[in-house]
SEDREN-486857 format. One record per residue: residue in one letter; x, y, z of N, C-alpha, C in turn. Coordinates in steps of 0.001 Angstrom, whole numbers, plus 500000, padded with zeros to 6 digits. Each point is the difference from the previous one (the first is absolute). Example, Ala and Ser with C-alpha at 12.3 -4.5 7.8 and 13.67 -1.06 7.14 Angstrom:
REM residues 2
A513190494310507800499110501190500000500900501200500000
S499650501050499280500820501190500060499230501090500730
END
This chain:
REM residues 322
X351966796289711448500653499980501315500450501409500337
X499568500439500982499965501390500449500926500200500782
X501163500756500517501077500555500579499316499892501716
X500063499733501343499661500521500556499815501411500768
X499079500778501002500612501463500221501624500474500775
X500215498682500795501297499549501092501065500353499345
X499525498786498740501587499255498814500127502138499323
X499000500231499797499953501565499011501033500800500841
X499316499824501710501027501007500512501226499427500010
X500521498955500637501037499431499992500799500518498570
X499802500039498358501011500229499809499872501459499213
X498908500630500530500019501495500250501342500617500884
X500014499306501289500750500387500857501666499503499432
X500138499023499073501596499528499767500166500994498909
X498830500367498927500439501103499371500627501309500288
X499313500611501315500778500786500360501266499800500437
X500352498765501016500881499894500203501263500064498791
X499283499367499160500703499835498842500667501315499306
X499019500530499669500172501150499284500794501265500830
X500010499978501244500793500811501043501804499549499679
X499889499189500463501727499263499540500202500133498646
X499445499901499447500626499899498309500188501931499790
X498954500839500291500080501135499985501416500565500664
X500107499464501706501752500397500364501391499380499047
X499644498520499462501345499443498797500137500993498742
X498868500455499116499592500812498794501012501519501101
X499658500805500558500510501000500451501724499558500173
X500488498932500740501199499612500323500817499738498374
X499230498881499044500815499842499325500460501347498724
X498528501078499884500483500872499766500941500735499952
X500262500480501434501502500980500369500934498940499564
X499854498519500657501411499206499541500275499972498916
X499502500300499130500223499517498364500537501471499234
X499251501112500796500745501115499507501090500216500182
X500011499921501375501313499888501046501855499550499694
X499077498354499117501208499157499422500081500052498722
X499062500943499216499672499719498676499768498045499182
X499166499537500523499957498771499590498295499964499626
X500236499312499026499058500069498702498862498823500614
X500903499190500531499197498601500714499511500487501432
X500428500493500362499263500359501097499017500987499462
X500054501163499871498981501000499264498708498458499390
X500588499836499287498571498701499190499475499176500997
X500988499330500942498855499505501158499030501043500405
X500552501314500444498951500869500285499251500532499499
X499864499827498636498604500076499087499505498959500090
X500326498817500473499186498458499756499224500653501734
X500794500363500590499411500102501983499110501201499599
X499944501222499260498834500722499637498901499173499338
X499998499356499590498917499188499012499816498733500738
X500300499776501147499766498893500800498858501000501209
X500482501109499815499457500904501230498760499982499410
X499783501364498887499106499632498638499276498934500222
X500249498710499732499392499070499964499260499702501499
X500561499916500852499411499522501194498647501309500442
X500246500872499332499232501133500325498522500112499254
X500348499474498709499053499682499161499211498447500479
X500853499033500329499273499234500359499034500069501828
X500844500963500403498834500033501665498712500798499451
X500197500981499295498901501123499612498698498670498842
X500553499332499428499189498693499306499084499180501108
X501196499829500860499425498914501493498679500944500597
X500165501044500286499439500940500812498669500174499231
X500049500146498678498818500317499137499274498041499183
X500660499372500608498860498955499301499581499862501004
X500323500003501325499234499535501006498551500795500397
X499625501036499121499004500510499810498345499120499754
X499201500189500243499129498822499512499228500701498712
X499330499142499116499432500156499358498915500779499866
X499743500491498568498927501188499849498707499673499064
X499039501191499399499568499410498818500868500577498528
X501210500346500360500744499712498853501007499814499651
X500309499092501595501252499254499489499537498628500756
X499479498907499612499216499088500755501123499081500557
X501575499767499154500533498895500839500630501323500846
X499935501167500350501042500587500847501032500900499342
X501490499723500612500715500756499174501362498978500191
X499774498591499464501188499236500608500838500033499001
X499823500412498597500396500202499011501222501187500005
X499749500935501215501111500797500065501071499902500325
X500597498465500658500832499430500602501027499108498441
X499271499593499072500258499319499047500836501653499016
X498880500978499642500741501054499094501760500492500972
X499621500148501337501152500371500900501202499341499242
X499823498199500447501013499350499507500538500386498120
X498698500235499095500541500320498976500507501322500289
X499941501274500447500819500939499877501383499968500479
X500019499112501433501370499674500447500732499285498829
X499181498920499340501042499385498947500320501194498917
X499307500975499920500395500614498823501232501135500326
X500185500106501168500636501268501132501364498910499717
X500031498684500556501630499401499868500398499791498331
X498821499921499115500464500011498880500751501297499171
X499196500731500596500916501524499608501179500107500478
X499861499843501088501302500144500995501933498816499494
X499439499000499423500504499383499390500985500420498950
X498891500211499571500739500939498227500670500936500146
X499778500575501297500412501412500182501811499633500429
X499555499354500678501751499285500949500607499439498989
X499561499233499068500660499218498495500787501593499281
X499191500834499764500349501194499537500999500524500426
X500214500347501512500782500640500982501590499247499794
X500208498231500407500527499548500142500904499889498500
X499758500462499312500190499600498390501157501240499919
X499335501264500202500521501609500207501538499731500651
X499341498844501069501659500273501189500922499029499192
X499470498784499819501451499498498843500293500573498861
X499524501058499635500430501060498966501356501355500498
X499131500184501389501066501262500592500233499334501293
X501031499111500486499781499374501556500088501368500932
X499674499525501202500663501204500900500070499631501073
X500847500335501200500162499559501273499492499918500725
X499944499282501064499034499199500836500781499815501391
X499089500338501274500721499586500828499196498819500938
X500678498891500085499529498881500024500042499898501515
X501224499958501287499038500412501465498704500300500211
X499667501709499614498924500049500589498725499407499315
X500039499741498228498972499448499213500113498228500828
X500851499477500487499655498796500456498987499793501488
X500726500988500878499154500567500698498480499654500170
X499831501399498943498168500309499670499650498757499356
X500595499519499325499418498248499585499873499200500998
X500427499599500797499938499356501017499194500087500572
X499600501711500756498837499879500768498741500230499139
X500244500085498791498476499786499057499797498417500088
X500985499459499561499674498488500122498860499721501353
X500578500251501143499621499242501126498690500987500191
X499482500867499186498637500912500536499227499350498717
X500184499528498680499291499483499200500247498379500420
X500577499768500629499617498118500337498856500301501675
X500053501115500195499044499953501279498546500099499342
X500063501217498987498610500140499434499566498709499739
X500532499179499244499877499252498928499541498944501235
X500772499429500872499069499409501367498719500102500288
X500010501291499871498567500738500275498983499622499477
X500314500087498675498663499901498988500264498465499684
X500507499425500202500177498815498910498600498847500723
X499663500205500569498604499046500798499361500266499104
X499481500967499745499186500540499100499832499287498094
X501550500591499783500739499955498492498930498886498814
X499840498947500645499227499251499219498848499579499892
X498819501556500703499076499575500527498948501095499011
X501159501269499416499173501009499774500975501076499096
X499795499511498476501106500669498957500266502054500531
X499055500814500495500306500874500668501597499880500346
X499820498911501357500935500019501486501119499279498878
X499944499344498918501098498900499688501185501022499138
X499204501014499219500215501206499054501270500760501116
X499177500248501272501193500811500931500945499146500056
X499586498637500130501293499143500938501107499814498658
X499464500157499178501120499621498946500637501770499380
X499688500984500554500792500692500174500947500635500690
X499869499232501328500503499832501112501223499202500097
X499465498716499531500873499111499926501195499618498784
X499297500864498636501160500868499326501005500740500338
X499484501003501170501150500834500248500830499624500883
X499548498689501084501086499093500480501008499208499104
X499481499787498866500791499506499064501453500955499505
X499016500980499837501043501218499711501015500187500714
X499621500192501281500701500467501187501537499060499799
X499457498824500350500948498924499770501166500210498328
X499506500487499059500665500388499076501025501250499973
X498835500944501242500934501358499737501071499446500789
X500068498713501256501012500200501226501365499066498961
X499499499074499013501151499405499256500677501193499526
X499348501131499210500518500873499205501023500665500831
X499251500389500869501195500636501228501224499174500885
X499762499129499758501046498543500398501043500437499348
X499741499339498378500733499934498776501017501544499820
X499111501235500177500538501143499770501347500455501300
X499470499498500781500849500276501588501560499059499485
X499472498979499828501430498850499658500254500137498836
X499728500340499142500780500229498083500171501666499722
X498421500663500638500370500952499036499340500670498672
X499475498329499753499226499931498922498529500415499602
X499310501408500051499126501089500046498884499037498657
X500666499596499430498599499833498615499472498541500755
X500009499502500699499517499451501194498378500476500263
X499930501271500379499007500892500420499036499524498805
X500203500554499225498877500309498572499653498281499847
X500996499419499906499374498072499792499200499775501131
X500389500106500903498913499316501094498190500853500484
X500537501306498982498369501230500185499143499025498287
X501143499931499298498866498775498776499876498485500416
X500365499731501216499491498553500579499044500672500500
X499631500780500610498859500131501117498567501078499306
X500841500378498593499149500278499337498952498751498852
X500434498765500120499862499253499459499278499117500784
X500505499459501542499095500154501006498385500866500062
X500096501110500090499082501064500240499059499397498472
X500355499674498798499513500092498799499351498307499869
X500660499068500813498917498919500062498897499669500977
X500524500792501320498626500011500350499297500852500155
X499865501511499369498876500349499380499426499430498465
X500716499413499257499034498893499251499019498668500507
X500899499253501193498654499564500510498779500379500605
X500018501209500718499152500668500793498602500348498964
X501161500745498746499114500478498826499075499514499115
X500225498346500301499505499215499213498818499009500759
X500713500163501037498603498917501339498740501380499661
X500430501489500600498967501020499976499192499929498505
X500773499679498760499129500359499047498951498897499619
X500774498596500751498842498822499795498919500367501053
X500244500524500725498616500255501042498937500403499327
X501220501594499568498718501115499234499348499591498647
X500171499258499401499472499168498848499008498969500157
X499827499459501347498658499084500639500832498741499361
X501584499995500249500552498145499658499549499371501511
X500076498646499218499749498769501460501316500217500960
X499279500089501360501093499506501224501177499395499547
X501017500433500625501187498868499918499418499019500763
X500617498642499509499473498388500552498840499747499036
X499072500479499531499233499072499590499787500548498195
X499507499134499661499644500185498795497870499764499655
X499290500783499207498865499842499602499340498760499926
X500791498989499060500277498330500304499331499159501022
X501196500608501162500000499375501427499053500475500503
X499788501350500085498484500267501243498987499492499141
X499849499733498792498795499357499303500203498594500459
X500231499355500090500688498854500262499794499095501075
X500354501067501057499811499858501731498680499712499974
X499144501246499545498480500350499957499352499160499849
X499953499270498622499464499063499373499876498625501349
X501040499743500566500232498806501055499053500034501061
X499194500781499844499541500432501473498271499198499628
X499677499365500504498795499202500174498972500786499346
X499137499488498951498981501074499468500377500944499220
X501052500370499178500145500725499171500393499239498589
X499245500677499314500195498768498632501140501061499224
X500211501407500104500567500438498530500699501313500982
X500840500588499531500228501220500484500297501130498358
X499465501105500079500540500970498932499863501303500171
X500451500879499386500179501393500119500344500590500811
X501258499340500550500900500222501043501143500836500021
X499979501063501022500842500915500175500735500061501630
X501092500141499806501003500350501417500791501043499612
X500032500786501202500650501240499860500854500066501365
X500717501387499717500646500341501117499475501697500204
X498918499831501334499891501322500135501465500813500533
X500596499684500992501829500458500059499980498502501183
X501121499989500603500945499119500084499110499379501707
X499784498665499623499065499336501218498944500345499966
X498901500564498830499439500284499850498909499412498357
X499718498288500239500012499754498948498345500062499250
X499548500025499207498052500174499220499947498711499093
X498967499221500352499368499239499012498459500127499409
X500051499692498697498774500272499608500004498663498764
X498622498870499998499943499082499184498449499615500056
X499524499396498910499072499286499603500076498536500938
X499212499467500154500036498609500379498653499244499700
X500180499062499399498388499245499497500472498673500848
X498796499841500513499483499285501143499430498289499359
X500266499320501089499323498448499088498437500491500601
X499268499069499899498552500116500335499863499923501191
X499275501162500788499570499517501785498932501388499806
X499987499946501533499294500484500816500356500896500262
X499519501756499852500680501256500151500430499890501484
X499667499340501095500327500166500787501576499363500547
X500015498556498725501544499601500248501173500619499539
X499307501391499203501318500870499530500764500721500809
X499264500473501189500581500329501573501728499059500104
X499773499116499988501249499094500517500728499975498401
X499714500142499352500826500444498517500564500987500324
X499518500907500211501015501370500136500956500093501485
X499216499502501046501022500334500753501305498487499917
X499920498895499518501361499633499459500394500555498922
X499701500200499071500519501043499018500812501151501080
X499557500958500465500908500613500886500768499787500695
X499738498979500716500928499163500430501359499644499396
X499436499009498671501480500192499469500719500437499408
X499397501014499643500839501089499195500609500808501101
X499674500487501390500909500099500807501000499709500500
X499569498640499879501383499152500579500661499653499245
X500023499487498946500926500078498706500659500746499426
X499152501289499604500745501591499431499958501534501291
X499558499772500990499552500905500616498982501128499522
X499666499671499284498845500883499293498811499750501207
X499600501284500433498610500271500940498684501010499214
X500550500512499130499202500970499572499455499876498705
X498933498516499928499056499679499018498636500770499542
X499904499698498697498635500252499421499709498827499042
X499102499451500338499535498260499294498619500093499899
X499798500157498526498763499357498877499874498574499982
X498669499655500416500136498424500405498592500158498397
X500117498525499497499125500179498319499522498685500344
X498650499828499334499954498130499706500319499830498224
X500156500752499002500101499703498745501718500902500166
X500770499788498840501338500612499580499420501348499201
X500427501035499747500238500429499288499897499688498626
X499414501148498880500121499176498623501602499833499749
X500485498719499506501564500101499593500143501079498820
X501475500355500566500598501288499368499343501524500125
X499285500278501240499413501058500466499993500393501019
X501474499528500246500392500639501735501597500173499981
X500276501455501009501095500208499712501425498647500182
X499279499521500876501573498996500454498919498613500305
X500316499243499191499207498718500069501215498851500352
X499339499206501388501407499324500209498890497947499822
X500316499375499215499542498433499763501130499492499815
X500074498553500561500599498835500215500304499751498551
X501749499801499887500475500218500917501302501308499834
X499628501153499121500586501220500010499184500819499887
X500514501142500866499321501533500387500280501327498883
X499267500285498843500453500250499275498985501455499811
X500440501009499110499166501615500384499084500168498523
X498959500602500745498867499946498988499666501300499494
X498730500318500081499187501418499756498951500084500845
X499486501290501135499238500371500664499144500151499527
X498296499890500635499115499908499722499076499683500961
X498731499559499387498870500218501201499655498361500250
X499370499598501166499706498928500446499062499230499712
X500018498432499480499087499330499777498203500671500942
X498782500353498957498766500596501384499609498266500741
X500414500352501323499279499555500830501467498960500763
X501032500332499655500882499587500361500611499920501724
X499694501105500175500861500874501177499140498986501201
X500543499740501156499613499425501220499984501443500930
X501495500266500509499563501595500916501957499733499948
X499934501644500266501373500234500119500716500463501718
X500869499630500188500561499844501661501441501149499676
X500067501026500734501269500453500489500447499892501402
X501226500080499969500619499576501380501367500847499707
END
C-alpha cells in the first residue's frame, strides 16, 4: 500500500509547519531557562531541539522515499523513513541519559530558580507542542517516520506540563529541588518512548511480520481460498510503514492452467482485505516441495521453519507479482 502523491504533500506541508513552531519554542525556552536558571525548562528545550531534529530528519526521509525506483534500489527508498524513525529513537535516547545525568548534579548542588518567568515559557511551549502534535497526529499511526516525530512532540507537551507544576510548586513553597525531579520525570518520559520507536524500527529492519498478523494466519487465510491445496515458503515483510511484501509457494489441487487466473486474483483479494498486503509474489506448484527443503514450510495444522532449497523438477505452474 503506497502513500498517495496528495497524502505525501499534505504532510510534507504539516512538517514544515511543524518544524517552524517548534524551532520559535526551542529558541524561547532557551533564553527562559537561562534567564531563570531552571534545569526543567533548559531539558524541555533539549527534548524541543530533538523534536526539531526529529521532525527535520523525518521531512528530509518523506522527501527522499517518494523518489521512485531504480536498477539499484528496486523497492525505492521507503526504507529511509523507517532508519529516520530509528535515529530519532536513538537522538531521545541519548537525550534521556543526558537529563538523568544533569538532574542528578542539581540534587547534589541545588540552585535558584525563578519560577514567574520559567512558568511563563512553559506555558506557551505547552500550547505550541499541543498545536504541533494536532498537526501530525492524522498521520501518527499510519507511518512509524510521522509517529517517531509525534511522540517527540508529544513528550515535550508532557514536559511542558511538568516544567509548569515545577514552577507552581517553586512560586508557592520555594521548594527549588522540585526542578531536578520533574527534568527526571520527563527524562523518563523521553526514555520510554524512544524505546518504543526503537524497537517497532528494529523489527522492520530485521524483515519481522507486520504488526496484526502472524505467518500462521496469512498461511491460513490462503489455504481457504478455493483451489489451493497447501501453502509454504512463506514470507511477509515490512518494506517501511504501509508498505507491506509477500512472497509464498502455493500448490494447487488439479485443474486447468487456465483456472489458476481466478486462484490468484482471490488470493489477492484476500490477503488485501484481511492484512492489507498489495504487494505479492506467488509460486503456484502442482507437487509440494521435497519435505524439509524449504525455508518456511507451513502444513496443517502448524507453520513451522525448515531449510531452503531447490524445487520439486517440474513443479512450478508460473509465478504472478502484483
Amino acid at each position: 500500500m503506497h502513500v498517495p502523491i496528495h497524502s505525501h504533500t499534505i504532510i510534507e506541508k504539516r512538517f514544515l509547519i511543524s518544524l517552524s513552531l517548534t524551532g520559535i519554542i526551542f529558541l524561547a525556552e532557551v533564553v527562559g531557562g537561562l534567564w531563570t536558571g531552571s534545569l526543567a525548562l533548559l531539558s524541555d528545550a533539549a527534548h524541543v531541539f530533538l523534536d526539531a531534529f526529529a521532525l527535520g530528519v523525518s521531512y528530509v526521509a518523506i522527501r527522499l522515499a517518494a523518489l521512485p525506483p531504480n536498477d539499484r534500489h528496486t523497492y525505492g527508498y521507503h526504507r529511509l523513513r523507517v532508519l529516520a524513525a530509528l535515529a530519532n529513537g536513538a537522538t531521545l535516547l541519548l537525550v534521556a541519559f543526558e537529563i538523568f545525568r544533569e538532574a542528578w548534579e542539581r540534587l547534589q548542588h541545588p540552585a535558584p530558580v525563578l519560577a514567574g518567568p520559567m512558568l511563563a515559557v512553559a506555558i506557551v511551549g505547552l500550547v505550541v507542542n499541543l498545536v504541533v502534535a494536532l498537526v501530525l497526529r492524522e498521520h501518527d499511526h499510519h507511518d512509524l517516520n510521522v509517529r517517531s516525530a509525534f511522540l517527540h512532540v508529544l513528550g515535550d507537551a508532557l514536559a511542558s506540563v511538568g516544567v509548569i507544576v515545577a514552577g507552581v510548586v517553586i512560586a508557592l513553597t520555594g521548594w527549588t529541588l522540585i526542578d531536578p525531579l520533574v527534568s527526571m520525570l520527563i527524562g523518563l518520559i523521553i526514555l520510554l518512548g524512544s524505546g518504543q520507536v526503537l524497537l517497532k524500527s528494529v523489527h522492520i529492519l530485521v524483515e519481522g511480520m507486520p504488526e496484526g498478523m502472524t505467518a500462521t494466519q496469512v498461511a491460513e487465510v490462503m489455504q481457504q481460498v478455493a483451489g489451493v491445496s497447501q501453502v509454504h515458503d512463506l514470507h511477509v515483510w515490512t518494506v517501511s510503514p504501509g508498505y507491506v511484501s509477500l512472497s509464498a509457494h502455493v500448490v494447487l489441487d488439479d485443474q486447468s492452467l487456465s483456472q489458476s487466473q481466478s486462484v490468484m486474483d482471490a488470493l489477492k483479494k484476500r490477503l488485501a482485505e484481511r492484512f492489507g498486503i498489495e504487494h505479492t509474489t506467488v509460486q503456484f506448484e502442482c507437487v509440494s516441495c521435497e519435505p524439509g527443503t524449504v525455508m518456511c514450510q507451513y502444513d496443517q495444522p502448524s507453520w513451522t521453519p525448515g531449510t531452503h532449497a531447490a524445487h520439486a523438477e517440474g513443479s512450478t505452474r508460473h509465478i504472478d507479482e502484483g
